[in-house]
TISE-275160 format. One record per residue: z, y, x of N, C-alpha, C in turn. Coordinates in steps of 0.05 Angstrom, whole numbers, plus 5000, padded with zeros to 4 digits. Layout:
# residues N
ZYXZYXZYX...
***
This chain:
# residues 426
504656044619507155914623509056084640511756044637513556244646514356194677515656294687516956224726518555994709520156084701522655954683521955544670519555584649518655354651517055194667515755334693513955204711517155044730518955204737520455104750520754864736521854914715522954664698521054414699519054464694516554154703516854144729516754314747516754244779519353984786521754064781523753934783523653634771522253674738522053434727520553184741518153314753516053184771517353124798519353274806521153114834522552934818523252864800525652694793524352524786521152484780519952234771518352164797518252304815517052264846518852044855521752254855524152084864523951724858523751754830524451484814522751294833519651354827518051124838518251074863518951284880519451204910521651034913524151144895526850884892525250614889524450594876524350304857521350144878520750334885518050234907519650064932521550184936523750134960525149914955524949854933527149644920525749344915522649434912520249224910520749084940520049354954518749344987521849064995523849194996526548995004526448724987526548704966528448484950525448334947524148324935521348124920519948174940519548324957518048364978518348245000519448395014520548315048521648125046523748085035526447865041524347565024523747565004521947364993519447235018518547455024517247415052517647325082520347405085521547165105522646965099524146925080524446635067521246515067519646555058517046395062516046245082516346555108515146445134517146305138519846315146522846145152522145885142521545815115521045545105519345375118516045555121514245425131513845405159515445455178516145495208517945285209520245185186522445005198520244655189518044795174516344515165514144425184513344705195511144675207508344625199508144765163506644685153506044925130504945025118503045295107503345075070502344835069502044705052504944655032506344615056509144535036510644755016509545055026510745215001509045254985510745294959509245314932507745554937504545584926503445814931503946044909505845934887506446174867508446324888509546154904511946364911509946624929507646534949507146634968505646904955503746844926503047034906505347214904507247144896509547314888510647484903510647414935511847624950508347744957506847774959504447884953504248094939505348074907503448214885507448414881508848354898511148504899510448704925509048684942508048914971506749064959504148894952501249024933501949234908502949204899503349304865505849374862508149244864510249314869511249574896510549504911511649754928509449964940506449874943503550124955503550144928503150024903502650114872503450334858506650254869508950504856508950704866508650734892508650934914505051104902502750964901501551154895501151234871502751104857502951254824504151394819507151484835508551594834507851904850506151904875505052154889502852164869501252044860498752134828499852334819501452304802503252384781504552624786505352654814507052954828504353174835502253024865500653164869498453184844497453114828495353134813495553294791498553214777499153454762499053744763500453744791500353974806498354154805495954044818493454104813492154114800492654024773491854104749493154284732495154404738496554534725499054274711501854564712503354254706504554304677504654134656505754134633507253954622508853994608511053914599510053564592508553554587508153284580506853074605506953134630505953034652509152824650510552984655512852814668514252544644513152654621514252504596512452184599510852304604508152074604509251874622509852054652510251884677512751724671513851774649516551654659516351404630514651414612512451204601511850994629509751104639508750894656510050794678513150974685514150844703515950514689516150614659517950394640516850144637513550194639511649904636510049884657510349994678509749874708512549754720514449804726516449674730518049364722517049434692517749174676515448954680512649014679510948914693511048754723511848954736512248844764514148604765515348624759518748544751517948244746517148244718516048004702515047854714513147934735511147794741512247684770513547704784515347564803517647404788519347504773520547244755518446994748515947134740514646824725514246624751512246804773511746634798514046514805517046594812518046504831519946284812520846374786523446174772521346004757518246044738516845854729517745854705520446044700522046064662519446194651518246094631516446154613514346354627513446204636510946384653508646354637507946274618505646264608505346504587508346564579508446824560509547044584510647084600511147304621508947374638506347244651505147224663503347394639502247354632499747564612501347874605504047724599504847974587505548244609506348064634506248214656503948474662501848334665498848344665499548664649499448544622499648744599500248994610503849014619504649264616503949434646502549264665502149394684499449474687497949434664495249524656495249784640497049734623498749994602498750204612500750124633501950394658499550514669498550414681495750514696494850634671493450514653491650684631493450964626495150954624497251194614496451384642496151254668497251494686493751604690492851444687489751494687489251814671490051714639489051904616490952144626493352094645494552304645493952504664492552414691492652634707489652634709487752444701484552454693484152754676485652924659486653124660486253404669487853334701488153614714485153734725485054024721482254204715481954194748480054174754478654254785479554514792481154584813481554804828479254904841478955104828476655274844473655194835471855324849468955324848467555184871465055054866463755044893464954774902463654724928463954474946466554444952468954514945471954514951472954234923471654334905472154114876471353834893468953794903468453634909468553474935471053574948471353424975472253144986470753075000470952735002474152594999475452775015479052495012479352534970477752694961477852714928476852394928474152474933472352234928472551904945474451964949476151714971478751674951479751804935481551784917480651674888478351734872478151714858476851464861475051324892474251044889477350914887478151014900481750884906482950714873482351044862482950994837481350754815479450654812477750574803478450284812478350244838478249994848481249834841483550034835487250034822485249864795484250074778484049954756481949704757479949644773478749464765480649114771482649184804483948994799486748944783487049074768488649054751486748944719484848914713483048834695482848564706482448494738481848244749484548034736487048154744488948094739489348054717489748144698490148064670488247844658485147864671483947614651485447344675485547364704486447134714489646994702490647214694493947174682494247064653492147184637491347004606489946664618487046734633486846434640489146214650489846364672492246084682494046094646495246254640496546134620494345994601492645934589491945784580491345534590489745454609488445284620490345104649491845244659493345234682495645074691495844944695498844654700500944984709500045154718502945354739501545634743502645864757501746084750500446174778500446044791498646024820495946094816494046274825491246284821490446044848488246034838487345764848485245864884485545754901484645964930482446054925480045914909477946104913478546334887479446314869480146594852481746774861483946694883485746804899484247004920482946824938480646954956479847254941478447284923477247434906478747574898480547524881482747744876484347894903484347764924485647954945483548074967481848054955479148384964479948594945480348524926480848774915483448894920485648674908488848784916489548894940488448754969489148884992486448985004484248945007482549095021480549464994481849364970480649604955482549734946483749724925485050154920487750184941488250004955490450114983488850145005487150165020485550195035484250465038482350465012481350715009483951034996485650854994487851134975488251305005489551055020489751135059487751255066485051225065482851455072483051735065483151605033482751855022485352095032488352025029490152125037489652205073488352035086489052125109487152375116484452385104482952585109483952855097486352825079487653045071489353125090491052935098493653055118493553055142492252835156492252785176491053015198488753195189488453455208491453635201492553595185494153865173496853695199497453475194500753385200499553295234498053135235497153055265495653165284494553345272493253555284489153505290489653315278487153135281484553345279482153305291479253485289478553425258477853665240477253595210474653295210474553195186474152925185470752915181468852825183466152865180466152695162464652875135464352795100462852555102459852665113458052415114458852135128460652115143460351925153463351765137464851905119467651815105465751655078463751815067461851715048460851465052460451415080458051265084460351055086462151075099465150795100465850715066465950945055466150885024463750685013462250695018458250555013459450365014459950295041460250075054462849845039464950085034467349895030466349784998464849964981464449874958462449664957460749574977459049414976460449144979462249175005464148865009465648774988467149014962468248944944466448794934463548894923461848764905461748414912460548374948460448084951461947954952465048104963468047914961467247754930467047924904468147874885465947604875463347694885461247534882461647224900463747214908464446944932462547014958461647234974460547244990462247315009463947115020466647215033464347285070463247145075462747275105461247465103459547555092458047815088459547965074461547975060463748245050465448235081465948045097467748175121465748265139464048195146462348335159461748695157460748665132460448985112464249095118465748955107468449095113469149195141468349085165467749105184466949375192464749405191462649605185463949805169464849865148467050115137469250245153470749995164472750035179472350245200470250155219469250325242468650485230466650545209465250815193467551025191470150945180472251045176473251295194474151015211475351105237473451375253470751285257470251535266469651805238469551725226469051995198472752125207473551935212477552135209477852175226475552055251477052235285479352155293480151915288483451785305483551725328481551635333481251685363480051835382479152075369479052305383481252495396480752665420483952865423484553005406486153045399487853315373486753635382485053745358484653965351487154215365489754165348491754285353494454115350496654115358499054095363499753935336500353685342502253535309503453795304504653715272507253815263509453565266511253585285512453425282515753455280516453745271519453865264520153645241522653555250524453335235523853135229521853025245520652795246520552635269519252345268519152225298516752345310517552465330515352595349513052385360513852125353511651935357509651805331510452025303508751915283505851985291504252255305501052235302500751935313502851925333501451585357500651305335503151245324503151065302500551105283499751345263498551415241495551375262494951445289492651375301492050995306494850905310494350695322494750485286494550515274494750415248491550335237489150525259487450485257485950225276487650135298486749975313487949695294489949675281490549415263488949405252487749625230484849665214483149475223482449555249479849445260480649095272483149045276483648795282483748715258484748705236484548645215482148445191479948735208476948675188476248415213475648515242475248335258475948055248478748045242480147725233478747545220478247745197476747665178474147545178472447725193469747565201470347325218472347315234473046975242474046795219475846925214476546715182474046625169472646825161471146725135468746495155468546495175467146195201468846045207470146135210472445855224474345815213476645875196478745865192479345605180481445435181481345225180484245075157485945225171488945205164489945435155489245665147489645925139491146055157491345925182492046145199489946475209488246515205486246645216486346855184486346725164486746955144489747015151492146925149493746995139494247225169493647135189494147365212492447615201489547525189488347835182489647955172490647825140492148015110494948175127494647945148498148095160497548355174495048325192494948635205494048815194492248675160491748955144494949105133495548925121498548945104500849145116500649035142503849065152502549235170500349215193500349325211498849535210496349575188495349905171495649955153496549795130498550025106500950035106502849935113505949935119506150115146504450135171505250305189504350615179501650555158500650865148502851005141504450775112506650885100508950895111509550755133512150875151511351205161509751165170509651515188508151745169506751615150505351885136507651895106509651655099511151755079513251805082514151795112517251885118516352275120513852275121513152585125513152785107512052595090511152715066512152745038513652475035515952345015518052575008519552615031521852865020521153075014518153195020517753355016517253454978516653194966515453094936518053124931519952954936522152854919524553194928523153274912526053674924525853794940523753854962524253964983525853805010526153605009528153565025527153475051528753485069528753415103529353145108527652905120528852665132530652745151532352445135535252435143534952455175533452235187533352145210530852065230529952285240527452195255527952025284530651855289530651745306530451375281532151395260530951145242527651095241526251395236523351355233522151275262523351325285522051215309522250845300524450865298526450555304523750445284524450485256522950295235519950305242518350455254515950425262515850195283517950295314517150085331517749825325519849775306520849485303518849445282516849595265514849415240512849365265511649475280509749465303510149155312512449135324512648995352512448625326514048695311513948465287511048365283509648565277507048545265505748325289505748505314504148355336505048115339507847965338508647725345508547545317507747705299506147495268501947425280502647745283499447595278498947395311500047465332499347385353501247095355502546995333503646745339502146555317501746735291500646525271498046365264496746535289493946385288494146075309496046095330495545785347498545635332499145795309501445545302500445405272499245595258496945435239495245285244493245435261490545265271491045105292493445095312493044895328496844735333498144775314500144715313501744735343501445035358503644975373505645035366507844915380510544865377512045225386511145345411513445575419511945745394509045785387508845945366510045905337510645745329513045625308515045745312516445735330518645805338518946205336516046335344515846575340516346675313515246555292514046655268516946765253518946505255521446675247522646965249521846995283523447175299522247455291519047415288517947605270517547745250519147515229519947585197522447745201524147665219526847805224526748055232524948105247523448405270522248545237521148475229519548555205521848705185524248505173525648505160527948735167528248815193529849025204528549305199525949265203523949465200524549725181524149395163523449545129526349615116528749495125531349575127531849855132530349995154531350245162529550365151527050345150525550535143526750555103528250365094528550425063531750615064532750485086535150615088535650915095533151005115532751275117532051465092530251335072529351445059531051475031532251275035535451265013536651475019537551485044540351755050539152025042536152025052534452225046535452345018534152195005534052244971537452304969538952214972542052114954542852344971541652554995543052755007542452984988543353274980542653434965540953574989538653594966536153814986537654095005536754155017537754385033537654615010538954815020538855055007537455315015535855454994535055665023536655825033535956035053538756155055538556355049540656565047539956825024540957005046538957235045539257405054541657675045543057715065544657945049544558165060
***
């Protein structure tokens, strides 16, 4: 292949990087976030978890899940994997296939939940095209040839990617037979809590979870400066995380949080986050406080799984899950992807420089401080109906909602600014 045509795919592959990060941004705001404080807002002015419809609460769900961590890692698939497989003309053709029936997919499937207009034919069909997309991006970068010889082919954040990957497709298979059932059998397009339960081990504790492993054991010594990551013990968190998938899915909800538990920590020490730094972040044009965040993303981790093993004993009123999903969700994959994709993002989409590493401070501390006043208000205003914690939950959707405001708005100006230029010597 020529300089001439390699450039030419290079560029094509930023412009389809570009796309999914747009439209990820567009999930994360509109079907996402904003759907999501209207929720808590409703159920805070009721004082009650029961009175909203649970299609709606699915919908701003499977718009975070799939809609905005979905797009985002199908869209870095598709840039980094090509890459590394060598890049050809038909990478980007493909991607921009699966960006047409993942999108419309996503799309569909929040219209059916939230308006109920013919959900029994939108809802499968949903299913459909966001099963499509995946199969497409699968066959497409499943593909790229192993770089090199020897134990380098085979290094763990690989093998943390490719469970990543696997566990994408298996809940997307979950999804489609639950999305044909409710349309057949189903009064509404709500999965029912114990199929719900089940389906959200996979959606939020399997292929977003492990993609974050796998990614962090790649970047995180390089950008944070972190001590390199110990294989055996990232393996052994992988064992582990695949075992809790198996019993989640089997209804063994306290023994999959337990075992999830148990990964979490496995994790944490295999990636060294809370060890001192090797060498010096990189932290040129960035918030000089992202290693802090990308370390402390691991302590939500662990509050998170923790929750969970209370939930699955006590939980009563769904306050105790819904504080867990919140500190997995918001407070270790939304803080991963505040500080590891404001880093990394411009770099995919052209070369380019964040706009603003004082927005990337801002949108980190304001998703932080949100997170803590959800999860630390919603467990005594569920389970024990107090009144000033009611009164929090709002103030926290709003803290939340500012968050995700700047961190999309930074990354907007980013993109819509023209990449820098190099500069030419004369």
């Amino acid at each position: 292949m020529t300089q001439a045509a390699s450039a030419r795919i290079e560029v094509a592959l930023q412009r389809l990087v570009t796309a999914y990060v747009a439209t990820g941004l567009l999930f994360l705001l509109l079907p996402g976030t904003f759907l999501g404080v209207w929720n808590l807002v409703s159920i805070s002015g009721r004082h009650s978890l029961q009175t909203l419809p649970a299609a709606w609460m699915q919908a701003h769900g499977h718009a975070q899940i799939f809609g905005w961590i979905g797009t985002f890692i199908l869209g870095i698939g598709y840039y980094s994997l090509s890459k590394m497989g060598g890049q050809t003309p038909h990478s980007a053709a493909r991607g921009w296939v699966s960006f047409a029936l993942w999108t419309a997919g996503a799309a569909l499937r929040w219209t059916a939940n939230v308006s109920l207009w013919q959900w029994r034919l939108l809802l499968p069909l949903s299913a459909a095209l966001e099963l499509a997309a995946f199969v497409l991006f699968f066959a497409t970068v499943s593909r790229h040839k192993k770089s090199g010889a020897g134990p380098t082919s085979f290094e763990p954040w690989m093998k943390a990617v490719v469970a990543s990957t696997s566990a994408f497709l298996l809940a997307l298979l979950f999804n489609a037979a639950a999305a044909v059932w409710l349309a057949w059998t189903s009064a509404g397009p709500a999965l029912p809590h114990s199929l719900d339960q089940r389906f959200l081990i996979l959606a939020a504790w399997g292929f977003p979870v492990a993609a974050v492993w796998g990614f962090n054991a790649r970047w995180l010594p390089v950008f944070a400066g972190l001590p390199a990551p110990r294989p055996a013990l990232l393996l052994s968190a992988l064992a582990a995380w695949f075992a809790a998938l198996v019993l989640g899915l089997a209804g063994r909800v306290l023994p999959a949080a337990l075992v999830l538990l148990a990964a979490s920590l496995l994790a944490a020490a295999a990636l060294r986050v809370f060890e001192p730094s090797a060498r010096p972040p990189k932290i040129l044009a960035v918030s000089p406080l992202f290693p802090h965040f990308a370390r402390g993303a691991y302590a939500w981790l662990l509050l998170a799984a923790g929750l969970s093993v209370w939930a699955a004993a006590a939980d009563t009123h769904g306050g105790l899950w819904g504080a867990s999903r919140h500190a997995l969700t918001v407070g270790f994959l939304a803080t991963m992807v505040f500080a590891i994709g404001q880093r990394v993002l411009p770099a995919f989409c052209g070369m380019r420089v964040l706009y603003s590493p004082r927005l990337m401070t801002a949108s980190l501390v304001l998703l932080n401080l949100g997170c803590a006043l959800r999860v630390g208000a919603e467990i005594p205003a569920y389970e024990a109906n107090v009144a000033v914690a009611w009164r929090i939950l709002p103030v926290s959707a709003v803290t939340e909602l500012i968050a995700v405001s700047l961190f999309a708005l930074n990354l907007a100006v980013t993109l819509a600014l023209p990449p820098p230029r190099p500069a030419v010597v004369r």
